[in-house]
C-alpha positions as CSV (number, residue, x, y, z in Angstrom):
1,X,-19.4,-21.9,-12.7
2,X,-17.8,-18.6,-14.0
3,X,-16.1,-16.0,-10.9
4,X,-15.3,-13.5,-13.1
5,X,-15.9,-11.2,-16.4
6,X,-12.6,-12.1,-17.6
7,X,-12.7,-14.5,-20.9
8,X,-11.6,-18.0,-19.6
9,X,-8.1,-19.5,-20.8
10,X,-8.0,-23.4,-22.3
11,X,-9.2,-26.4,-19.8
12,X,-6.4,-27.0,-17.5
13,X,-6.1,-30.6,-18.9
14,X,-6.2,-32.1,-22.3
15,X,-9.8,-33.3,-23.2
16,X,-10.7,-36.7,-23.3
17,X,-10.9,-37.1,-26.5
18,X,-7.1,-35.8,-27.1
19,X,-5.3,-38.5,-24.5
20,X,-4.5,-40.5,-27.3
21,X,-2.7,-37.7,-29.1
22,X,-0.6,-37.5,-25.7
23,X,-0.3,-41.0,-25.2
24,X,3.0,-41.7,-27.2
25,X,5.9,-40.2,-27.7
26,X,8.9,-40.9,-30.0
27,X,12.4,-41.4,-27.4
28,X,15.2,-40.9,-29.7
29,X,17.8,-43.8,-29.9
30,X,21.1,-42.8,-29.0
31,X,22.9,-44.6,-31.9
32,X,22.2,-42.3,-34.6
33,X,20.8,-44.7,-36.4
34,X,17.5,-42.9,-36.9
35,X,15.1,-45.4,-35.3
36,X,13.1,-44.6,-32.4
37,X,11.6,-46.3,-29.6
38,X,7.7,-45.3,-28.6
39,X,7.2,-45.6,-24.7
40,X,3.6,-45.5,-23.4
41,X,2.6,-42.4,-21.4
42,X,0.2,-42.8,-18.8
43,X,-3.4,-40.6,-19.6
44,X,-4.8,-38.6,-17.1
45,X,-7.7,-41.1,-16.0
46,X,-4.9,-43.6,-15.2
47,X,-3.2,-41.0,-12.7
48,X,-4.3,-41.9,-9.2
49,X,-6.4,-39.1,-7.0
50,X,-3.3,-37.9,-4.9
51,X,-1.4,-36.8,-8.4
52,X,-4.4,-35.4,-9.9
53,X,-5.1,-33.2,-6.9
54,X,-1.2,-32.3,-7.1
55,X,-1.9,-30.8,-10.2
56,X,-5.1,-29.4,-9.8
57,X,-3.6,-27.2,-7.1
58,X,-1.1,-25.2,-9.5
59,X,-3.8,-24.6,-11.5
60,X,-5.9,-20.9,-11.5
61,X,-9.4,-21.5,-9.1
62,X,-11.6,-19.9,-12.1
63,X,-10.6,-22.8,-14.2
64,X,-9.8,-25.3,-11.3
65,X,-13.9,-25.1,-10.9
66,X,-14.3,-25.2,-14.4
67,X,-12.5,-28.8,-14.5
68,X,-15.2,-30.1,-12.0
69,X,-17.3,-30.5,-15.0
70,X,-15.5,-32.8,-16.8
71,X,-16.2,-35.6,-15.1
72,X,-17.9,-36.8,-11.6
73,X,-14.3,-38.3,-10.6
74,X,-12.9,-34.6,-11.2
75,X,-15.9,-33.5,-9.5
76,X,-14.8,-35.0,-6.0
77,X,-11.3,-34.1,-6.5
78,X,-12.3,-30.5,-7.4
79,X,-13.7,-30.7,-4.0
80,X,-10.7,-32.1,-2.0
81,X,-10.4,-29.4,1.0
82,X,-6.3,-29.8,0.4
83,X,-7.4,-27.4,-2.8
84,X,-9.0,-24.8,-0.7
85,X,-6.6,-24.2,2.0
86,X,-5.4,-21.0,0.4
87,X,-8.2,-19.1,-1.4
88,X,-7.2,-16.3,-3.5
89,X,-10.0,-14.1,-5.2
90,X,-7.8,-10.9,-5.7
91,X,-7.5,-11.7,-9.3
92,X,-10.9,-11.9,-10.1
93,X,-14.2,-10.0,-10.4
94,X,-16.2,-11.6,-7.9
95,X,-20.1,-10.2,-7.1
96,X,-21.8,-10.9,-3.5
97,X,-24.4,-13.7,-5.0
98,X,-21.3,-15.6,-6.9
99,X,-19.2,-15.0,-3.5
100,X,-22.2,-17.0,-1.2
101,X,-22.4,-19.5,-3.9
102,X,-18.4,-20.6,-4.0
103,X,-18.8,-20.4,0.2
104,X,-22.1,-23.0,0.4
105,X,-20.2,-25.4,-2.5
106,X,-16.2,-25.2,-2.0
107,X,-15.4,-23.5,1.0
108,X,-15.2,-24.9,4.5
109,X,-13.0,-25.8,8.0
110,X,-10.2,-26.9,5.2
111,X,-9.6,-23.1,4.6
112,X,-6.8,-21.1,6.1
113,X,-6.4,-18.2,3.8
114,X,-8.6,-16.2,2.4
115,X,-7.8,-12.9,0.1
116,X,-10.6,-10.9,-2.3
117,X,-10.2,-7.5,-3.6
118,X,-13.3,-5.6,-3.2
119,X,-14.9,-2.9,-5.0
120,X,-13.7,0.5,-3.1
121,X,-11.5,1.9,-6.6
122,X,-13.5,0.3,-9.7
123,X,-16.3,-1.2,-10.5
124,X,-19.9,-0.5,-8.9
125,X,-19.8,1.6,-5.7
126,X,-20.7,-0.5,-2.8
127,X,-18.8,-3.0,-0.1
128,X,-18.7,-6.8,-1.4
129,X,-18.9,-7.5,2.1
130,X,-21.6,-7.2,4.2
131,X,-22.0,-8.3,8.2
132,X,-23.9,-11.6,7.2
133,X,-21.4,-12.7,5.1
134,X,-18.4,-12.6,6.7
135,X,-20.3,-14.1,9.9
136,X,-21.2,-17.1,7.4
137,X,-17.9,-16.9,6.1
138,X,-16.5,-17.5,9.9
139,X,-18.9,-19.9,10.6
140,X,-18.0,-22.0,7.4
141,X,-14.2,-21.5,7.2
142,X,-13.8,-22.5,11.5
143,X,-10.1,-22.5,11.2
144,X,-9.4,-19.5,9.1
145,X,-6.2,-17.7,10.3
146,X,-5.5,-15.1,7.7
147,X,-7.8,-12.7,6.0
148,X,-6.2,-10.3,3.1
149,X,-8.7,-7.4,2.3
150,X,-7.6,-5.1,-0.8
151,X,-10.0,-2.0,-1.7
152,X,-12.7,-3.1,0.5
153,X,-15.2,-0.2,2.1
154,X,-15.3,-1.3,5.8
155,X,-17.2,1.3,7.4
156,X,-20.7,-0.6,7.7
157,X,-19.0,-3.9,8.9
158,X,-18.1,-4.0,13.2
159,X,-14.7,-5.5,13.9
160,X,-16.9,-8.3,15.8
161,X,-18.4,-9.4,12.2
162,X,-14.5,-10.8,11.3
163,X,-13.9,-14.6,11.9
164,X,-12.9,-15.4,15.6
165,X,-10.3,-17.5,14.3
166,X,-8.5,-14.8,12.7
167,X,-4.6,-14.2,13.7
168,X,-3.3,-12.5,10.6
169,X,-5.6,-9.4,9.3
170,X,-3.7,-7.8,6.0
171,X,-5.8,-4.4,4.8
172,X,-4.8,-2.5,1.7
173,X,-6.2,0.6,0.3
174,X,-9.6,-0.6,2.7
175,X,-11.9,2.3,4.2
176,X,-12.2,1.6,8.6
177,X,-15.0,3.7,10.6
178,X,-12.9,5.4,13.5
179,X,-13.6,3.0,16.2
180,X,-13.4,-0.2,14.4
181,X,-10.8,-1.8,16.8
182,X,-12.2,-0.1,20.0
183,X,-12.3,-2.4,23.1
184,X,-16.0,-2.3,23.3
185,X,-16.8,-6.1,22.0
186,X,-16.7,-9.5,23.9
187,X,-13.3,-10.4,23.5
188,X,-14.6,-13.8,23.3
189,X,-16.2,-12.8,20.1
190,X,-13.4,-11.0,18.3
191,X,-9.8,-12.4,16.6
192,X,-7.2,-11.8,18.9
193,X,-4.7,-11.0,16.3
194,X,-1.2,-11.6,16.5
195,X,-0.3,-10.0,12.6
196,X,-1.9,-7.0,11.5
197,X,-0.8,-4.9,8.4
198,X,-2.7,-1.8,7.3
199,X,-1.4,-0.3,3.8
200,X,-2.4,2.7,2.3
201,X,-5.5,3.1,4.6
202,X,-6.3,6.4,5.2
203,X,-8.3,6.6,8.1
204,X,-6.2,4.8,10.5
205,X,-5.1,7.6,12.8
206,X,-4.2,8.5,16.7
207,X,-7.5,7.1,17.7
208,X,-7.3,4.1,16.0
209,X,-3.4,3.4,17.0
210,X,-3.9,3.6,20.9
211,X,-7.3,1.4,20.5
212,X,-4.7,-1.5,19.4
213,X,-3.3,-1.8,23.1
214,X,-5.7,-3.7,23.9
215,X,-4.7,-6.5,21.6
216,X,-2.5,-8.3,24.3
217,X,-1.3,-11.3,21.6
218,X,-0.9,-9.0,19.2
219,X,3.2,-9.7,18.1
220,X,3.9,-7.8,14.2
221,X,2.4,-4.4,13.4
222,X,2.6,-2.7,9.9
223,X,1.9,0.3,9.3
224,X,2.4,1.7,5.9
225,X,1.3,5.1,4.1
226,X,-0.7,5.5,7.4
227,X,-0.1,9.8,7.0
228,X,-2.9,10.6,9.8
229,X,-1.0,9.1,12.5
230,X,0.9,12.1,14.1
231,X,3.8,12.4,17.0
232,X,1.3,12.8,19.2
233,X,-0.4,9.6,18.2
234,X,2.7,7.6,18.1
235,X,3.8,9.4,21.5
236,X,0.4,7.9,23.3
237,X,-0.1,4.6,21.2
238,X,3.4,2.9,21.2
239,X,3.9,2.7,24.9
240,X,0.9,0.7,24.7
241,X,2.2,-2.2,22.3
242,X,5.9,-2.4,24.0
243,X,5.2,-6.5,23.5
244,X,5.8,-6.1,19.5
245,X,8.7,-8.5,18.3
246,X,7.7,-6.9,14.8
247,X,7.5,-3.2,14.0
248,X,7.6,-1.4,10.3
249,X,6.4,2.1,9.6
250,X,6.7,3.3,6.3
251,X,6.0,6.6,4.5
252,X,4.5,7.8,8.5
253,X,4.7,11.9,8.5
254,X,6.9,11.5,11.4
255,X,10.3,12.4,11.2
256,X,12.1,9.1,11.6
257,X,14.2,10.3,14.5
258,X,11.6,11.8,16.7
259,X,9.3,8.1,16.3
260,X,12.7,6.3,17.1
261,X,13.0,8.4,19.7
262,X,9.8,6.6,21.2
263,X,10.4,3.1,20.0
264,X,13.5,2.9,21.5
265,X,11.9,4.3,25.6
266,X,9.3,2.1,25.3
267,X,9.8,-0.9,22.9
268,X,12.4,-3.7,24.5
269,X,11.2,-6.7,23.0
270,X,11.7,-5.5,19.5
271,X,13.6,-8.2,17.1
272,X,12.7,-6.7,13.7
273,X,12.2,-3.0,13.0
274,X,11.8,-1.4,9.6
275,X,11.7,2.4,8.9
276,X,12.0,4.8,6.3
277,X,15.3,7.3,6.6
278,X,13.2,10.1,6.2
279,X,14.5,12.2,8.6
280,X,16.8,9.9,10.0
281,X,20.2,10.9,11.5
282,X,22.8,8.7,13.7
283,X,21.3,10.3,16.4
284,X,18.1,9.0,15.8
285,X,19.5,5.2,15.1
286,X,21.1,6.2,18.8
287,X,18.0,6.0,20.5
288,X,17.5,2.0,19.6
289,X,21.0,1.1,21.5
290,X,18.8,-0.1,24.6
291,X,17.3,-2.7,22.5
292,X,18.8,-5.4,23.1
293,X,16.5,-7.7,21.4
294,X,17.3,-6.4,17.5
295,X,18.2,-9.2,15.0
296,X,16.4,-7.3,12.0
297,X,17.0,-4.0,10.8
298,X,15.5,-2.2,7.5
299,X,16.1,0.8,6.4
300,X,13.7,2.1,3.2
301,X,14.8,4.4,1.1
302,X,13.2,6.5,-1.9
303,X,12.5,9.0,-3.2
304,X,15.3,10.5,-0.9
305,X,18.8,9.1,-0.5
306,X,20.4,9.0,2.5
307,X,21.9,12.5,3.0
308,X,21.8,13.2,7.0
309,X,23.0,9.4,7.9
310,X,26.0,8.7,6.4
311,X,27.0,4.9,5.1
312,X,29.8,5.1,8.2
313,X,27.0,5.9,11.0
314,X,24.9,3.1,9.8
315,X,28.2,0.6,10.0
316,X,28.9,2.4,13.4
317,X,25.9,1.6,14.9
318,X,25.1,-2.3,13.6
319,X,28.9,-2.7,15.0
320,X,27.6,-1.6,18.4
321,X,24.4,-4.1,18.1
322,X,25.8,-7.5,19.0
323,X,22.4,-8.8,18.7
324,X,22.0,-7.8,15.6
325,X,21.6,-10.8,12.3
326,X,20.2,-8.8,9.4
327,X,20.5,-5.3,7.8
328,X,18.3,-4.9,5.0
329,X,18.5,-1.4,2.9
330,X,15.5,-1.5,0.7
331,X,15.4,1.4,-2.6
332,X,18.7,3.2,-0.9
333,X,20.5,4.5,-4.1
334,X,23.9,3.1,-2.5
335,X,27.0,3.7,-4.2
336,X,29.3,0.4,-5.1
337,X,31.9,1.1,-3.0
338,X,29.5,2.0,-0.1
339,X,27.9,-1.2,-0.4
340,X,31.5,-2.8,-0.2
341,X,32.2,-0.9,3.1
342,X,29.4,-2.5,4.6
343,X,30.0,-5.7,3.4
344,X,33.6,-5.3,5.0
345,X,32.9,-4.0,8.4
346,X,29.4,-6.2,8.9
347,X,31.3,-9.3,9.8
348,X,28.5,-10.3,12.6
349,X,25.3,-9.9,10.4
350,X,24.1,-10.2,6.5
351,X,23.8,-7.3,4.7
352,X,20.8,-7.4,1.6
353,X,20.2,-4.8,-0.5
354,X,16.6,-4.4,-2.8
355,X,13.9,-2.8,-4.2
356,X,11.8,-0.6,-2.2
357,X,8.0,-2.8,-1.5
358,X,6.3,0.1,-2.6
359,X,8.5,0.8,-5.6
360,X,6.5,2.5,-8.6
361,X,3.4,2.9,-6.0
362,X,3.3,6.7,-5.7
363,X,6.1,6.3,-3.2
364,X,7.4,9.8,-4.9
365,X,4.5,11.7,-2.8
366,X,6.5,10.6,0.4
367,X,9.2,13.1,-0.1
């Protein structure tokens, strides 16, 4: 059965008529005498199931189905539910009738993951997803925890429709209506998330930021290239999530100091916050002093350097977070003997430095 347009690759396995080839192998002696000694290798029918399924698992899903056909032992193993306890379908071109077709014959309470790409950017206009299929979805997958949605058109699909299992919701360049994660639905019938990332998705605004205090469990928020969210927004929707242990805003049109300004009144339980230094002064690092909770701190850099926060304030103020485990500066363009000062005076917490996430992503527009 063939997910995608792509042209397939070679079968996974060697054919069984070319285990022979593989069956012997010359060992070299090791007197230099020239003679060699053959040792029997075992074929792939002699492998027992627990190997086989091993290996099937490191192998691509388009062609791991493919391999079901080779024989009615491959068959069962193809169907081994330790195989389809990640599902990724981001890599392939998958239409709605092939989607219901890989759900009725492969997918079930075994899954945990799930990630498509949908059809939002390329390809014909139209969701992939539609309110009946991700209700079958949730009903076939019962102990789904993480959905991972990539150019997917939302808009005609009610928050309610997602799978009630759901903990960790990941949505990347995905259209949302305004009031997708309003309180109005049975909270019975909705996932009460604890992880949610939104990246690059444009309609997520004020409205939709103060509609997330209702998610009580909810732990991590991302929010990245999310430009409609506004001071205001952030000045009426964070008081509302002061449980978050997690917190990373990147490329927000707030200045960095005036949303830390914010975080730091009404966000003590904070262990790990990311930011970008756009706009960010000591001042502004200031404000987080009251959190007492900090073990993680990331800094993100480009396309700017750091110019009002100098290498010393950033030393000053992880010296004055005892708490504090981690610094992480992420696409800073730091200088080698800045680096070393921090090295130096960070004797309480490691320092990593590394590539942006969203290097070479149209980050430069963030300026």
């Amino acid at each position: 059965m063939a997910t995608t347009s792509e042209s397939g690759p070679s079968s996974p396995v060697p054919a069984s008529h070319d285990d022979t080839a593989h069956a012997l192998r010359p060992l070299e002696s090791g007197s230099g005498s020239g003679s060699s000694t053959w040792v029997a290798m075992a074929t792939a029918s002699e492998l027992p199931d627990c190997l086989l399924v091993e290996i099937l698992s490191f192998v691509p899903l388009r062609d791991r189905i493919r391999s079901s056909r080779v024989c009615k032992r491959w068959q069962r193993l193809v169907l081994d539910k330790t195989l389809w306890k990640c599902v990724d379908l981001s890599p392939y071109v998958v239409e709605p009738n092939v989607l219901w077709q890989l759900m009725r014959q492969y997918l079930g309470p075994g899954v945990r993951s799930f990630k498509m790409r949908g059809r939002l950017l390329s390809g014909p206009r139209g969701a992939l997803l539609t309110p009946a299929l991700l209700q079958a979805l949730g009903k076939r997958c019962s102990n789904m925890a993480y959905l991972s949605l990539i150019e997917e058109d939302l808009r005609k699909i009610p928050f309610s429709c997602l799978p009630p299992t759901l903990r960790y919701l990941d949505l990347q360049w995905c259209e949302l209506p305004q009031t997708w994660f309003s309180s109005g639905d049975d909270p019975s019938s909705v996932p009460q998330l604890e992880h949610l990332v939104l990246d690059r998705v444009p309609a997520f605004s004020d409205a939709q930021l103060q509609s997330l205090s209702h998610f009580g469990t909810l732990c991590s928020l991302v929010l990245r290239v999310t430009y409609r969210v506004t001071y205001q927004g952030f000045l009426n929707g964070l008081p509302g999530l002061s449980h978050l242990q997690r917190l990373e805003l990147c490329g927000c049109s707030v200045p960095s100091d005036l949303t830390l300004q914010i975080v730091g009144k009404n966000m003590p339980r904070l262990k790990e916050l990311r930011v970008t230094v756009t706009g960010l002064t000591a001042q502004g690092l200031g404000h987080l002093k009251g959190i007492k909770t900090l073990e993680i701190l990331g800094l993100m850099g480009p396309p700017c350097t750091l110019e009002e926060l100098s290498v010393k304030d950033i030393l000053s103020f992880c010296v004055s977070m005892p708490s504090l485990k981690t610094l992480s500066l992420q696409g800073l363009r730091l200088q080698a003997k800045e680096e070393a000062l921090l090295k130096e005076g960070l004797t309480h917490c490691v320092l990593t430095v590394e590539a942006h996430p969203l290097e070479g992503e149209g980050l430069e527009s963030l300026a």
